[in-house]
NUDO-513599 format. One record per residue (C-alpha): residue number from 1; residue in one letter; x, y, z. Coordinates in nm, 4 decimals. Last residue first. Layout:
NODE  seq  type  xx  yy  zz
NODE  NUM  a  X  Y  Z
...
This chain:
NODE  seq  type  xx  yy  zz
NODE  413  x  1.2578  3.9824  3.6078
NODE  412  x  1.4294  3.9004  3.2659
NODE  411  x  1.1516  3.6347  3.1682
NODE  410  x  1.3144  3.4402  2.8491
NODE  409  x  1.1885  3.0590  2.7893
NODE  408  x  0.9871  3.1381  2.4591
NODE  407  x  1.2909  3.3269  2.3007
NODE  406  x  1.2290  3.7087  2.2741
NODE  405  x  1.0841  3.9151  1.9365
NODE  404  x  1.1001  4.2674  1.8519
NODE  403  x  0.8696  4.5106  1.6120
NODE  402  x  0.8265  4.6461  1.2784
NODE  401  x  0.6406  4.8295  1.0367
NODE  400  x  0.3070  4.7973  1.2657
NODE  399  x  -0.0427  4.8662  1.1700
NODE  398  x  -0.1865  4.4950  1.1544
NODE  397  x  -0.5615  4.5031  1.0906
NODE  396  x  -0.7871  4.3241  1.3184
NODE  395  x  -1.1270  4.2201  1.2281
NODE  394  x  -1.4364  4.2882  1.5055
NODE  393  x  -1.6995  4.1005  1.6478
NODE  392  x  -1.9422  4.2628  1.8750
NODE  391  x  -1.9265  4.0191  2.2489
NODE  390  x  -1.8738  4.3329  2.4325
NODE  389  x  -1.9938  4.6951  2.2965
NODE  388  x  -1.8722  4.8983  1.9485
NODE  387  x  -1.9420  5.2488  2.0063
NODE  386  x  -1.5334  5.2825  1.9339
NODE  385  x  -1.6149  5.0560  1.6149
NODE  384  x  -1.5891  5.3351  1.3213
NODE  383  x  -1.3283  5.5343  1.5028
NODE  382  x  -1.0934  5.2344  1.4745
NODE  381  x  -1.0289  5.0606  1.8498
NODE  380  x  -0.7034  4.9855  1.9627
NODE  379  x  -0.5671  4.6949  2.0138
NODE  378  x  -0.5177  4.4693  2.3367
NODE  377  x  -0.4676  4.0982  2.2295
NODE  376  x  -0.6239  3.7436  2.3917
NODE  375  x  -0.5716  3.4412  2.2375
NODE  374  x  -0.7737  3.1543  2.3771
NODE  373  x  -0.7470  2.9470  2.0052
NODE  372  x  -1.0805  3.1088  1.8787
NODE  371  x  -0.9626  3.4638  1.9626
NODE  370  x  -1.0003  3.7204  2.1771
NODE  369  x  -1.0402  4.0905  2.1580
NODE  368  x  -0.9223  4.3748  2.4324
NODE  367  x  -0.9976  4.6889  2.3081
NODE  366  x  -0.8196  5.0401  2.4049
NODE  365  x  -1.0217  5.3792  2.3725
NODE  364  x  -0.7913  5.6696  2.2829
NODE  363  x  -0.8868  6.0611  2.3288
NODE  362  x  -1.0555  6.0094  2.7216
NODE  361  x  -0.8897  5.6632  2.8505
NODE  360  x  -1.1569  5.4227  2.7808
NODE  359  x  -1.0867  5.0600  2.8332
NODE  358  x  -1.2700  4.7684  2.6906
NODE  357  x  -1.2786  4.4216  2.7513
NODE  356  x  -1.4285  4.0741  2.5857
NODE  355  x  -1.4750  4.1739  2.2366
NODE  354  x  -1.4701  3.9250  1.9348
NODE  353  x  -1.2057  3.8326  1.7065
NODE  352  x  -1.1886  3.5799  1.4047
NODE  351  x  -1.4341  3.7534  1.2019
NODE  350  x  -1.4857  3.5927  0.8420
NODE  349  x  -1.4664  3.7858  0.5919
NODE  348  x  -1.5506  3.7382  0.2484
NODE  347  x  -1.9322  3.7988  0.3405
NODE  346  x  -1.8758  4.1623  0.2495
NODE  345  x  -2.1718  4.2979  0.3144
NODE  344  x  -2.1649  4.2809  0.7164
NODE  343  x  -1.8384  4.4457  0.7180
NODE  342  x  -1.7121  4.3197  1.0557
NODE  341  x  -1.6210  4.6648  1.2679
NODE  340  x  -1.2257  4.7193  1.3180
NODE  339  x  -0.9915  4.6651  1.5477
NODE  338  x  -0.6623  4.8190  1.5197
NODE  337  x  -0.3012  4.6324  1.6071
NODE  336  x  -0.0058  4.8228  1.6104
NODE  335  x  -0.0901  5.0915  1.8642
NODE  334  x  -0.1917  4.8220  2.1183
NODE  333  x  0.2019  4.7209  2.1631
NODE  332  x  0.2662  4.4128  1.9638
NODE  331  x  0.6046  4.1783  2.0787
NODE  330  x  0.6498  3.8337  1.9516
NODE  329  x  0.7574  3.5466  2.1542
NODE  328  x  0.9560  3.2964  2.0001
NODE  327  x  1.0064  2.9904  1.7499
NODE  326  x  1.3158  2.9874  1.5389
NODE  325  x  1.5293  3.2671  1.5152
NODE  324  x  1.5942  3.6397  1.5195
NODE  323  x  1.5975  3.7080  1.9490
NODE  322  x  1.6939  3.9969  2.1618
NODE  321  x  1.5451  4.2367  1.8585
NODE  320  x  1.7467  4.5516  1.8039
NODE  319  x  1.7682  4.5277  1.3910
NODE  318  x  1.3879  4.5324  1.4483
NODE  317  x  1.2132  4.2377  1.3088
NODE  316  x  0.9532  4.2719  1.0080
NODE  315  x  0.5961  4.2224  1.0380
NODE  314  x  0.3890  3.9006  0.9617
NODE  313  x  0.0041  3.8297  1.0259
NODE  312  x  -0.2324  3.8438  1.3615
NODE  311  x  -0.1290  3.4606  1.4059
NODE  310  x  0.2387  3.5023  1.3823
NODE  309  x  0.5306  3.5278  1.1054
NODE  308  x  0.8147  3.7306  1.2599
NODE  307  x  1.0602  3.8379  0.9817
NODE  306  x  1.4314  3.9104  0.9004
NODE  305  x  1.5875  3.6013  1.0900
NODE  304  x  1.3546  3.3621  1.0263
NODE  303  x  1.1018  3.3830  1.2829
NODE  302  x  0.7969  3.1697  1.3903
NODE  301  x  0.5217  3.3433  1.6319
NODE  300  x  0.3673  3.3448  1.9708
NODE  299  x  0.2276  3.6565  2.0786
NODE  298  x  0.3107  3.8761  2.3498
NODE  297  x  0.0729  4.1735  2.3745
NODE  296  x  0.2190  4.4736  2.5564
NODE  295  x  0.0634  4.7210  2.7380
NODE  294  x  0.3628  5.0042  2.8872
NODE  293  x  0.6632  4.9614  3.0557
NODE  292  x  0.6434  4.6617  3.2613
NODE  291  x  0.5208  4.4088  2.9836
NODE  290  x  0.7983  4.4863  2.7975
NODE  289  x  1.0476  4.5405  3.0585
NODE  288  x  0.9717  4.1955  3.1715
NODE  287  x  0.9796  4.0233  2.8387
NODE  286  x  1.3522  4.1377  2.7277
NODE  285  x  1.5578  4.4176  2.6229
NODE  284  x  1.2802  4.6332  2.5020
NODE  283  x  1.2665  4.7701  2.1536
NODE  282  x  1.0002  5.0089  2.1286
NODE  281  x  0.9330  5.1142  2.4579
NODE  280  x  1.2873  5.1191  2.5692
NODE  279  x  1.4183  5.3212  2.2408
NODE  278  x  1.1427  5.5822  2.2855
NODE  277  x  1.2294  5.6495  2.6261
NODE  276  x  1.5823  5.6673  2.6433
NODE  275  x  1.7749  5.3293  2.7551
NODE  274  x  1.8655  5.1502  3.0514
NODE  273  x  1.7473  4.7907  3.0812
NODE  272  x  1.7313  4.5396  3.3527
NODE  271  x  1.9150  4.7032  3.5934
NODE  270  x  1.9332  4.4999  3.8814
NODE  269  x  1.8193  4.4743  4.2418
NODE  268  x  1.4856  4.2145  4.1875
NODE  267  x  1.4010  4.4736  3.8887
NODE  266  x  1.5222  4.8206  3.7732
NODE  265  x  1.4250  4.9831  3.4495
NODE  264  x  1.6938  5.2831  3.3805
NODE  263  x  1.4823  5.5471  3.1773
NODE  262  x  1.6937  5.7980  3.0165
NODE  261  x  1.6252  6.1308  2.9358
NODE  260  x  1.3074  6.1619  3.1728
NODE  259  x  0.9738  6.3514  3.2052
NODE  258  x  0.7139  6.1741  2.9979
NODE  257  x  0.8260  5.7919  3.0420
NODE  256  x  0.9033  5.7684  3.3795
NODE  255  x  0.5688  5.9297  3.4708
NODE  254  x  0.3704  5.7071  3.2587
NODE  253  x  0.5285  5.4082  3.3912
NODE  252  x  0.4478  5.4914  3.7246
NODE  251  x  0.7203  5.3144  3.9993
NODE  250  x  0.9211  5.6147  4.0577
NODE  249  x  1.2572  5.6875  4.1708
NODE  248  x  1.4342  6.0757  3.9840
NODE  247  x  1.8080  6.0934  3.9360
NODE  246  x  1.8808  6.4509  3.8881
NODE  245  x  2.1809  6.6279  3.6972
NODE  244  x  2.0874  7.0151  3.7320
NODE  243  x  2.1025  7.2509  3.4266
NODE  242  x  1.8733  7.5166  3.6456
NODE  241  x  1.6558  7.5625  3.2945
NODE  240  x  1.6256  7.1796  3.2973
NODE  239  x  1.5298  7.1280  3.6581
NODE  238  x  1.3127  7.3799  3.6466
NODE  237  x  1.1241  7.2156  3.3633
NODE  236  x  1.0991  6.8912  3.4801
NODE  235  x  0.9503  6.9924  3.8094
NODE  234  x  0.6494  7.1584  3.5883
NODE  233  x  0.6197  6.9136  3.4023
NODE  232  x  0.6185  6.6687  3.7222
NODE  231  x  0.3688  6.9249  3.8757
NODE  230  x  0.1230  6.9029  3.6020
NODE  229  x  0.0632  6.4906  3.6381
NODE  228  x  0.0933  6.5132  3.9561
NODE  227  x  -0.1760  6.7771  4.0426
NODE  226  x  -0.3669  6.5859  3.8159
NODE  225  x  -0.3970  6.2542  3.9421
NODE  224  x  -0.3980  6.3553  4.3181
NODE  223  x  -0.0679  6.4372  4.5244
NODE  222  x  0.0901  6.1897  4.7935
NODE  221  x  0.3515  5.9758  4.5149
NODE  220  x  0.4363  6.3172  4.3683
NODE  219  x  0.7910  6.3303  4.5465
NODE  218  x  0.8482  5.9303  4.4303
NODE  217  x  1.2182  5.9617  4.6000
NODE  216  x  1.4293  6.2871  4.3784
NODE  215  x  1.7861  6.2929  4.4304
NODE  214  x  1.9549  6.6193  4.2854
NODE  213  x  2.3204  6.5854  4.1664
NODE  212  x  2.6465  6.7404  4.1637
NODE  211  x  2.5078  7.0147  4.3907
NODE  210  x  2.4279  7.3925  4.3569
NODE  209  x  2.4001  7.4183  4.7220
NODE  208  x  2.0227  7.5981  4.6939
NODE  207  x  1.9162  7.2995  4.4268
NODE  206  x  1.7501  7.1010  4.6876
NODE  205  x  1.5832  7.4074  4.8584
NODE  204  x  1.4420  7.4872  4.5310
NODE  203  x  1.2861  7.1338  4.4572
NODE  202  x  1.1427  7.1644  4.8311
NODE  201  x  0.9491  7.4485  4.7595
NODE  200  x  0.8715  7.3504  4.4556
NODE  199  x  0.6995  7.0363  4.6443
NODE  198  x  0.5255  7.2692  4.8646
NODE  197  x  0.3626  7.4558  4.5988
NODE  196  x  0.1884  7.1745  4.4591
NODE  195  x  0.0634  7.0804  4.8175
NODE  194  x  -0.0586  7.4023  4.8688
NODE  193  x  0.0612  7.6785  5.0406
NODE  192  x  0.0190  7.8280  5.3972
NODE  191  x  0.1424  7.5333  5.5924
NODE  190  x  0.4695  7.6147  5.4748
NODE  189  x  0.4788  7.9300  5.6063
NODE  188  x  0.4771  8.2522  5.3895
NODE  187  x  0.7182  8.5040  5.3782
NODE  186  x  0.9128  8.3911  5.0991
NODE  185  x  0.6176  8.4261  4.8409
NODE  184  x  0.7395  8.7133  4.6413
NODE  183  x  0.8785  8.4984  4.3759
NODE  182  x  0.7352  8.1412  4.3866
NODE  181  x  0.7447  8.0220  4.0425
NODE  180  x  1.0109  7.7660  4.0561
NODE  179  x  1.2887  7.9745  3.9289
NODE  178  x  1.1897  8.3108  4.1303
NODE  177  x  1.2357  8.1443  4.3988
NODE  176  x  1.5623  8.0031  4.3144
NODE  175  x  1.6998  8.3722  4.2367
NODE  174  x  1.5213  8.5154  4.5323
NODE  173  x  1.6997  8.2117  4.7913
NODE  172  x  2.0406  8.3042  4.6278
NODE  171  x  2.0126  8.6697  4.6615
NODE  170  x  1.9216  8.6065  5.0388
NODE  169  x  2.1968  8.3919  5.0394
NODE  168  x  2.5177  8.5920  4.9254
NODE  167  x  2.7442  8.5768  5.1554
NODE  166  x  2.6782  8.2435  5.2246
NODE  165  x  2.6802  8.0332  5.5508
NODE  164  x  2.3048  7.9726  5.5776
NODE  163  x  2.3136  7.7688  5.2648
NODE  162  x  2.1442  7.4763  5.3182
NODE  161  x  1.8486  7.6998  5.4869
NODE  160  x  1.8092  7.9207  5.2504
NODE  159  x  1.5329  7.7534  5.0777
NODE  158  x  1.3605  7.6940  5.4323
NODE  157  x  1.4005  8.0237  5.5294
NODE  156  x  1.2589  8.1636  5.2384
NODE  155  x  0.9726  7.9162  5.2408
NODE  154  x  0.9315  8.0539  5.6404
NODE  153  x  1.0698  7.8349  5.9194
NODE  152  x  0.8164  7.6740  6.1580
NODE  151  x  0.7141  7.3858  5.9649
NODE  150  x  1.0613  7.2902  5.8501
NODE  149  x  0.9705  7.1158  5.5013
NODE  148  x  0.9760  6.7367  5.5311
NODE  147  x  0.8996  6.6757  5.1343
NODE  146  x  0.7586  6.3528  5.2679
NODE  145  x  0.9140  6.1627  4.9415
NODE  144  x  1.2509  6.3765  4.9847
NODE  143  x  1.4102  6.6107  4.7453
NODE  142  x  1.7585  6.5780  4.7975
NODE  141  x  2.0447  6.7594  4.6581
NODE  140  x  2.4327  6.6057  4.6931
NODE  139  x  2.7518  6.7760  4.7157
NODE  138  x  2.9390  6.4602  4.8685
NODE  137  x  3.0420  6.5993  5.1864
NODE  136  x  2.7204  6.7022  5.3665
NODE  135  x  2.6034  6.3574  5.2566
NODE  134  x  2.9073  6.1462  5.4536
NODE  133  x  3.2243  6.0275  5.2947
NODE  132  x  3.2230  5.6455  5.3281
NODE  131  x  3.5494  5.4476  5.3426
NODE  130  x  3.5829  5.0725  5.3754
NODE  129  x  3.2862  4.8841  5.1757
NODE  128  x  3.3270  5.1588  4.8849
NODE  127  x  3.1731  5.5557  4.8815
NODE  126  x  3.2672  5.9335  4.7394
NODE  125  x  3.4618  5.7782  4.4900
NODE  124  x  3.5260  6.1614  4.3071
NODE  123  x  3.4891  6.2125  3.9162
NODE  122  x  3.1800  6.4115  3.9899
NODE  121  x  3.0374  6.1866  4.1998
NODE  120  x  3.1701  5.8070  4.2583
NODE  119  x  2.9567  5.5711  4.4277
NODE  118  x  3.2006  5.1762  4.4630
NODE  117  x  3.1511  4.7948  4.4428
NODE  116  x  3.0694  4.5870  4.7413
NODE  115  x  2.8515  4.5939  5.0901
NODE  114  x  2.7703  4.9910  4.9759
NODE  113  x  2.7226  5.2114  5.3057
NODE  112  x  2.3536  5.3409  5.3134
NODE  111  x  2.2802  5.7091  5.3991
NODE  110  x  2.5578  5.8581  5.2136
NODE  109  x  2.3537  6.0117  4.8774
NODE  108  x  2.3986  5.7732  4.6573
NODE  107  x  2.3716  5.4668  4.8903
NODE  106  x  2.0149  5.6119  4.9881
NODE  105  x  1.9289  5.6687  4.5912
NODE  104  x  2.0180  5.2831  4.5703
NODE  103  x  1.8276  5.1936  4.8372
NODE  102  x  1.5319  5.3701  4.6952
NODE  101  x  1.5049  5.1989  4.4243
NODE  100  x  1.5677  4.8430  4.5356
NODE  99  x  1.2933  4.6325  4.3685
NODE  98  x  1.1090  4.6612  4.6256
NODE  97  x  0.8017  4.8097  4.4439
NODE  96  x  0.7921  4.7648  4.1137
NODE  95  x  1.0816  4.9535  3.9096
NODE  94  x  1.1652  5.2816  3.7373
NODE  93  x  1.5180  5.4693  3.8015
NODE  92  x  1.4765  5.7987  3.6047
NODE  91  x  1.7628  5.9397  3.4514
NODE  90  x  1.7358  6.3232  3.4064
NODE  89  x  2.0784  6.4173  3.2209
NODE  88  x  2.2659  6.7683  3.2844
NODE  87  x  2.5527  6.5718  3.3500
NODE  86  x  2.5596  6.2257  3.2713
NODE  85  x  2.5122  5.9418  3.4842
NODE  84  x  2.6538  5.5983  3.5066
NODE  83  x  2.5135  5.2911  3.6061
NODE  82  x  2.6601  4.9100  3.7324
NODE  81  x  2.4967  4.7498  3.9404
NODE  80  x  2.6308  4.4371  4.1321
NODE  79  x  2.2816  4.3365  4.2860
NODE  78  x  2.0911  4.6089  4.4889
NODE  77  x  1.8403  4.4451  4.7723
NODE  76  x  2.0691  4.1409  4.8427
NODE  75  x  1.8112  3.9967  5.1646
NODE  74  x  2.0751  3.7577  5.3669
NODE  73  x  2.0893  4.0323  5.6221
NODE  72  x  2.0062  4.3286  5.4439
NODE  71  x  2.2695  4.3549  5.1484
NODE  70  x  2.4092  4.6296  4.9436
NODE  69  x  2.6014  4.5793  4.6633
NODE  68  x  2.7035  4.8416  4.3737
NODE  67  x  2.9383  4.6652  4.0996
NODE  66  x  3.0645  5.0072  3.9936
NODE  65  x  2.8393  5.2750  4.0278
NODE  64  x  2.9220  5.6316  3.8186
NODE  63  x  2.7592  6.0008  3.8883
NODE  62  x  2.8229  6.2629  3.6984
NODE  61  x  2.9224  6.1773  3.4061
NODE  60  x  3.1281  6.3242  3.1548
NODE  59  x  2.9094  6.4379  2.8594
NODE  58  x  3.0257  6.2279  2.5605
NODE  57  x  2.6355  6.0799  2.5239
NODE  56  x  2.5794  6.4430  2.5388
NODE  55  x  2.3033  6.6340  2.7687
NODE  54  x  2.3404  7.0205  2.7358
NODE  53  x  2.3858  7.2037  3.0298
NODE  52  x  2.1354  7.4632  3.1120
NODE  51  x  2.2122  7.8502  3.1599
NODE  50  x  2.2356  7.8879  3.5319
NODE  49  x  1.9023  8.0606  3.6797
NODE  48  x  1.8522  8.4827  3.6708
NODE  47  x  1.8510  8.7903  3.8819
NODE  46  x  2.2965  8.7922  3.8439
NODE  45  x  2.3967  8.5045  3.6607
NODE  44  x  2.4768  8.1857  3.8347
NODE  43  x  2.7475  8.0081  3.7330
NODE  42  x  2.7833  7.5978  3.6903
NODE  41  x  2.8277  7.5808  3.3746
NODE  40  x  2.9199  7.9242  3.2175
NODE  39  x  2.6881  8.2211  3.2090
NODE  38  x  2.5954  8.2991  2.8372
NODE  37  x  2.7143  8.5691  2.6383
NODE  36  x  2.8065  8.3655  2.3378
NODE  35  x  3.1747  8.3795  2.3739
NODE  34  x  3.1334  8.2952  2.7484
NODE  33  x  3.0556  8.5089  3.0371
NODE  32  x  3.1221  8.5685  3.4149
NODE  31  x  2.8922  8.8056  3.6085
NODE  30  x  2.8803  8.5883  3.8956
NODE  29  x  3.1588  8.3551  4.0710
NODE  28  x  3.0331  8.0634  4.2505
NODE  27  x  2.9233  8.0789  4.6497
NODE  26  x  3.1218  7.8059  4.8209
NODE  25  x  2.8847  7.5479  4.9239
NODE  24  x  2.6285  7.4808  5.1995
NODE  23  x  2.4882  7.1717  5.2945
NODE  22  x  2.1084  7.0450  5.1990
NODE  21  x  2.0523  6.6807  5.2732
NODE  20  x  2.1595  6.6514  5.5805
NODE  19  x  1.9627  6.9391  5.6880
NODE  18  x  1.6035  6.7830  5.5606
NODE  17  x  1.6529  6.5159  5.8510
NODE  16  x  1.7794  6.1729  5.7332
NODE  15  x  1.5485  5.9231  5.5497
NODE  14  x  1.4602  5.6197  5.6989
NODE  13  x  1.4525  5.5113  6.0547
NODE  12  x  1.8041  5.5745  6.1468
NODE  11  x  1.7726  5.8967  6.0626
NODE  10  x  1.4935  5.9480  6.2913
NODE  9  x  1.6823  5.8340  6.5919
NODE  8  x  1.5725  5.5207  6.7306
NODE  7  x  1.9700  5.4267  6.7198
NODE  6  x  2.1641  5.6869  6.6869
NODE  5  x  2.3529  5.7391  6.3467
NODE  4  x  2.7257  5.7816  6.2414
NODE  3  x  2.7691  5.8090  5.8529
NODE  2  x  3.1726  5.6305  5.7791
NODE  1  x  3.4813  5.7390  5.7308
């Protein structure tokens, strides 16, 4: 079965219409309990959200790609992938743009038919090259980039508006309202609240149909600095006290790194990496997710197996380093190297390092120092030299325990 679309229609410009992304369900039971008095997964409890699901690396998942292809024409925009999701997880899908982000979401949800490979949701292959269920059947929540909120329906109308069929809506659309913040609001028209507001808006008409999983395309990508930088907190949260499973696309490193479980780093329509936060900052898989999440300074160096012996001094290799041996590329994030003021006194030292950029960032203030061989390092700055200006020489002290290494001819973008 496959998704039938007009052509010049606006589904078969982009994203589908707001309806086809929000189907009704069967209403779940309410009042049920477990042992510890909590609703289980999946139930609503009366006036309040499901209790969250706890993310295991046993946790079944909810969504699973096998060998995912889709091609353009001769363009391959998502190359064999293989990714699974596990309930209750936030995995956010980070990558440059057209990478193949949100082609992916677009064959998760039924709006792109794989070339090769297979979409299964909760347990179910909901897509392959020959059969195609389409999104109303595949229990699927989408929050789109555009938000595209019904301008003449109310916010309760537009919440409900997935789940028209239910006996129990209007409790429904209270509950969820009440979730993101917006109790007593239903009245209003869209046009009516801000842009913050909006977006929880559309987060709660996503989640009406209690689906599988909630698909999330760059919904912050239109708001300011710092109405996006509260809201995806914010968006975090309810997503975590409804229990949903959400697969969020960005391209912002920052944002991928503050709000999700597991980061999946996507490049030239592959996964490049896929690990939580902390693990793919620390101990990335290869240069281009170094460089791409975060500032990283790759520095050339000799290794032995158990060391890395380079020109801002020798630190010990992670037991997850891609490469032990011989001559390679080591890895120093800012936070391991900190520039210091030249002791004037102490006529010992020698300065190696001098200041040719600087970058200010409110609590932290990041210095880029070069050296006599054209090296150039990002570090940051010691509270003694954060007045310190360009050209000021500066020593550099090595802060790091340990770090990772690649081989000089690796690139993995």
């Amino acid at each position: 079965m496959r998704v039938s679309r007009t052509e010049g229609s606006p589904e078969s410009q982009g994203w589908p219409t707001p309806s086809t992304g929000t189907v009704p369900w069967p209403a779940t039971a309410t009042g049920a309990s477990t042992a510890d008095g909590h609703a289980p997964l999946g139930v609503t409890e009366p006036g309040g959200p499901p209790s969250p699901r706890p993310v295991t690396a046993e946790a079944e998942p909810a969504v699973r790609l096998v060998g995912l292809t889709k091609r353009f024409g001769s363009l391959v925009v998502c190359d064999r992938l293989d990714l699974d999701v596990r309930r209750g997880e936030m995995l956010v899908i980070l990558g440059p743009s057209g990478c193949g982000k949100t082609t992916l979401l677009r064959c998760i949800a039924g709006f792109e038919t794989p070339d090769e490979g297979a979409v299964e949701i909760a347990e179910r292959v909901v897509a392959t090259p020959a059969v195609s269920l389409p999104p109303e059947r595949r229990r699927v929540g989408v929050v789109f980039q555009d938000l595209a909120l019904f301008p003449h329906l109310s916010v309760a109308k537009n919440v409900g508006y997935g789940i028209r069929r239910r006996p129990d809506r209007e409790r429904r659309v209270a509950e969820l309202l009440e979730l993101v913040g917006l109790a007593g609001l239903g009245d209003r028209m869209p046009h009516e609240l801000s842009g913050g507001m909006q977006q929880r808006v559309a987060l709660a008409r996503a989640l009406a149909p209690e689906p599988d999983i909630v698909l999330l395309d760059e919904p912050f990508s239109s708001l300011d600095v710092a109405h996006r930088t509260r809201l995806r907190f914010e968006v975090r949260e309810i997503l975590r006290r409804a229990g949903a499973t959400a697969i969020f696309v960005t391209h912002d490193q920052e944002e991928a790194l503050t709000i999700a479980d597991r980061v999946a780093v996507m490049v030239q329509g592959r996964i490049a990496q896929s690990a939580p936060p902390e693990v793919l900052y620390e101990t990335p898989a290869n240069p281009f997710v170094a460089t791409f999440v975060g500032i990283a300074n790759l520095v050339p160096g000799d290794l032995d197996g158990r060391v890395a012996r380079t020109p801002v001094g020798q630190i010990a290799l992670a037991a997850g380093s891609p490469h032990r041996l011989g001559h390679g590329l080591v890895l120093f994030r800012p936070e391991q190297l900190q520039a210091e003021p030249v002791d004037a006194s102490d006529g010992r030292v020698v300065p190696r390092w001098r200041i040719v950029g600087r970058r200010f960032a409110g609590s932290e203030i990041l210095l880029e120092v070069a050296g006599p061989d054209g090296l150039r390092l990002w570090c940051e700055a010691d509270p003694a030299a954060r007045r310190l200006q360009m050209g000021d020489p500066v020593v550099l002290r090595l802060r790091g325990e340990r770090t990772v290494a690649f081989s000089l001819g690796s690139r993995g973008g």
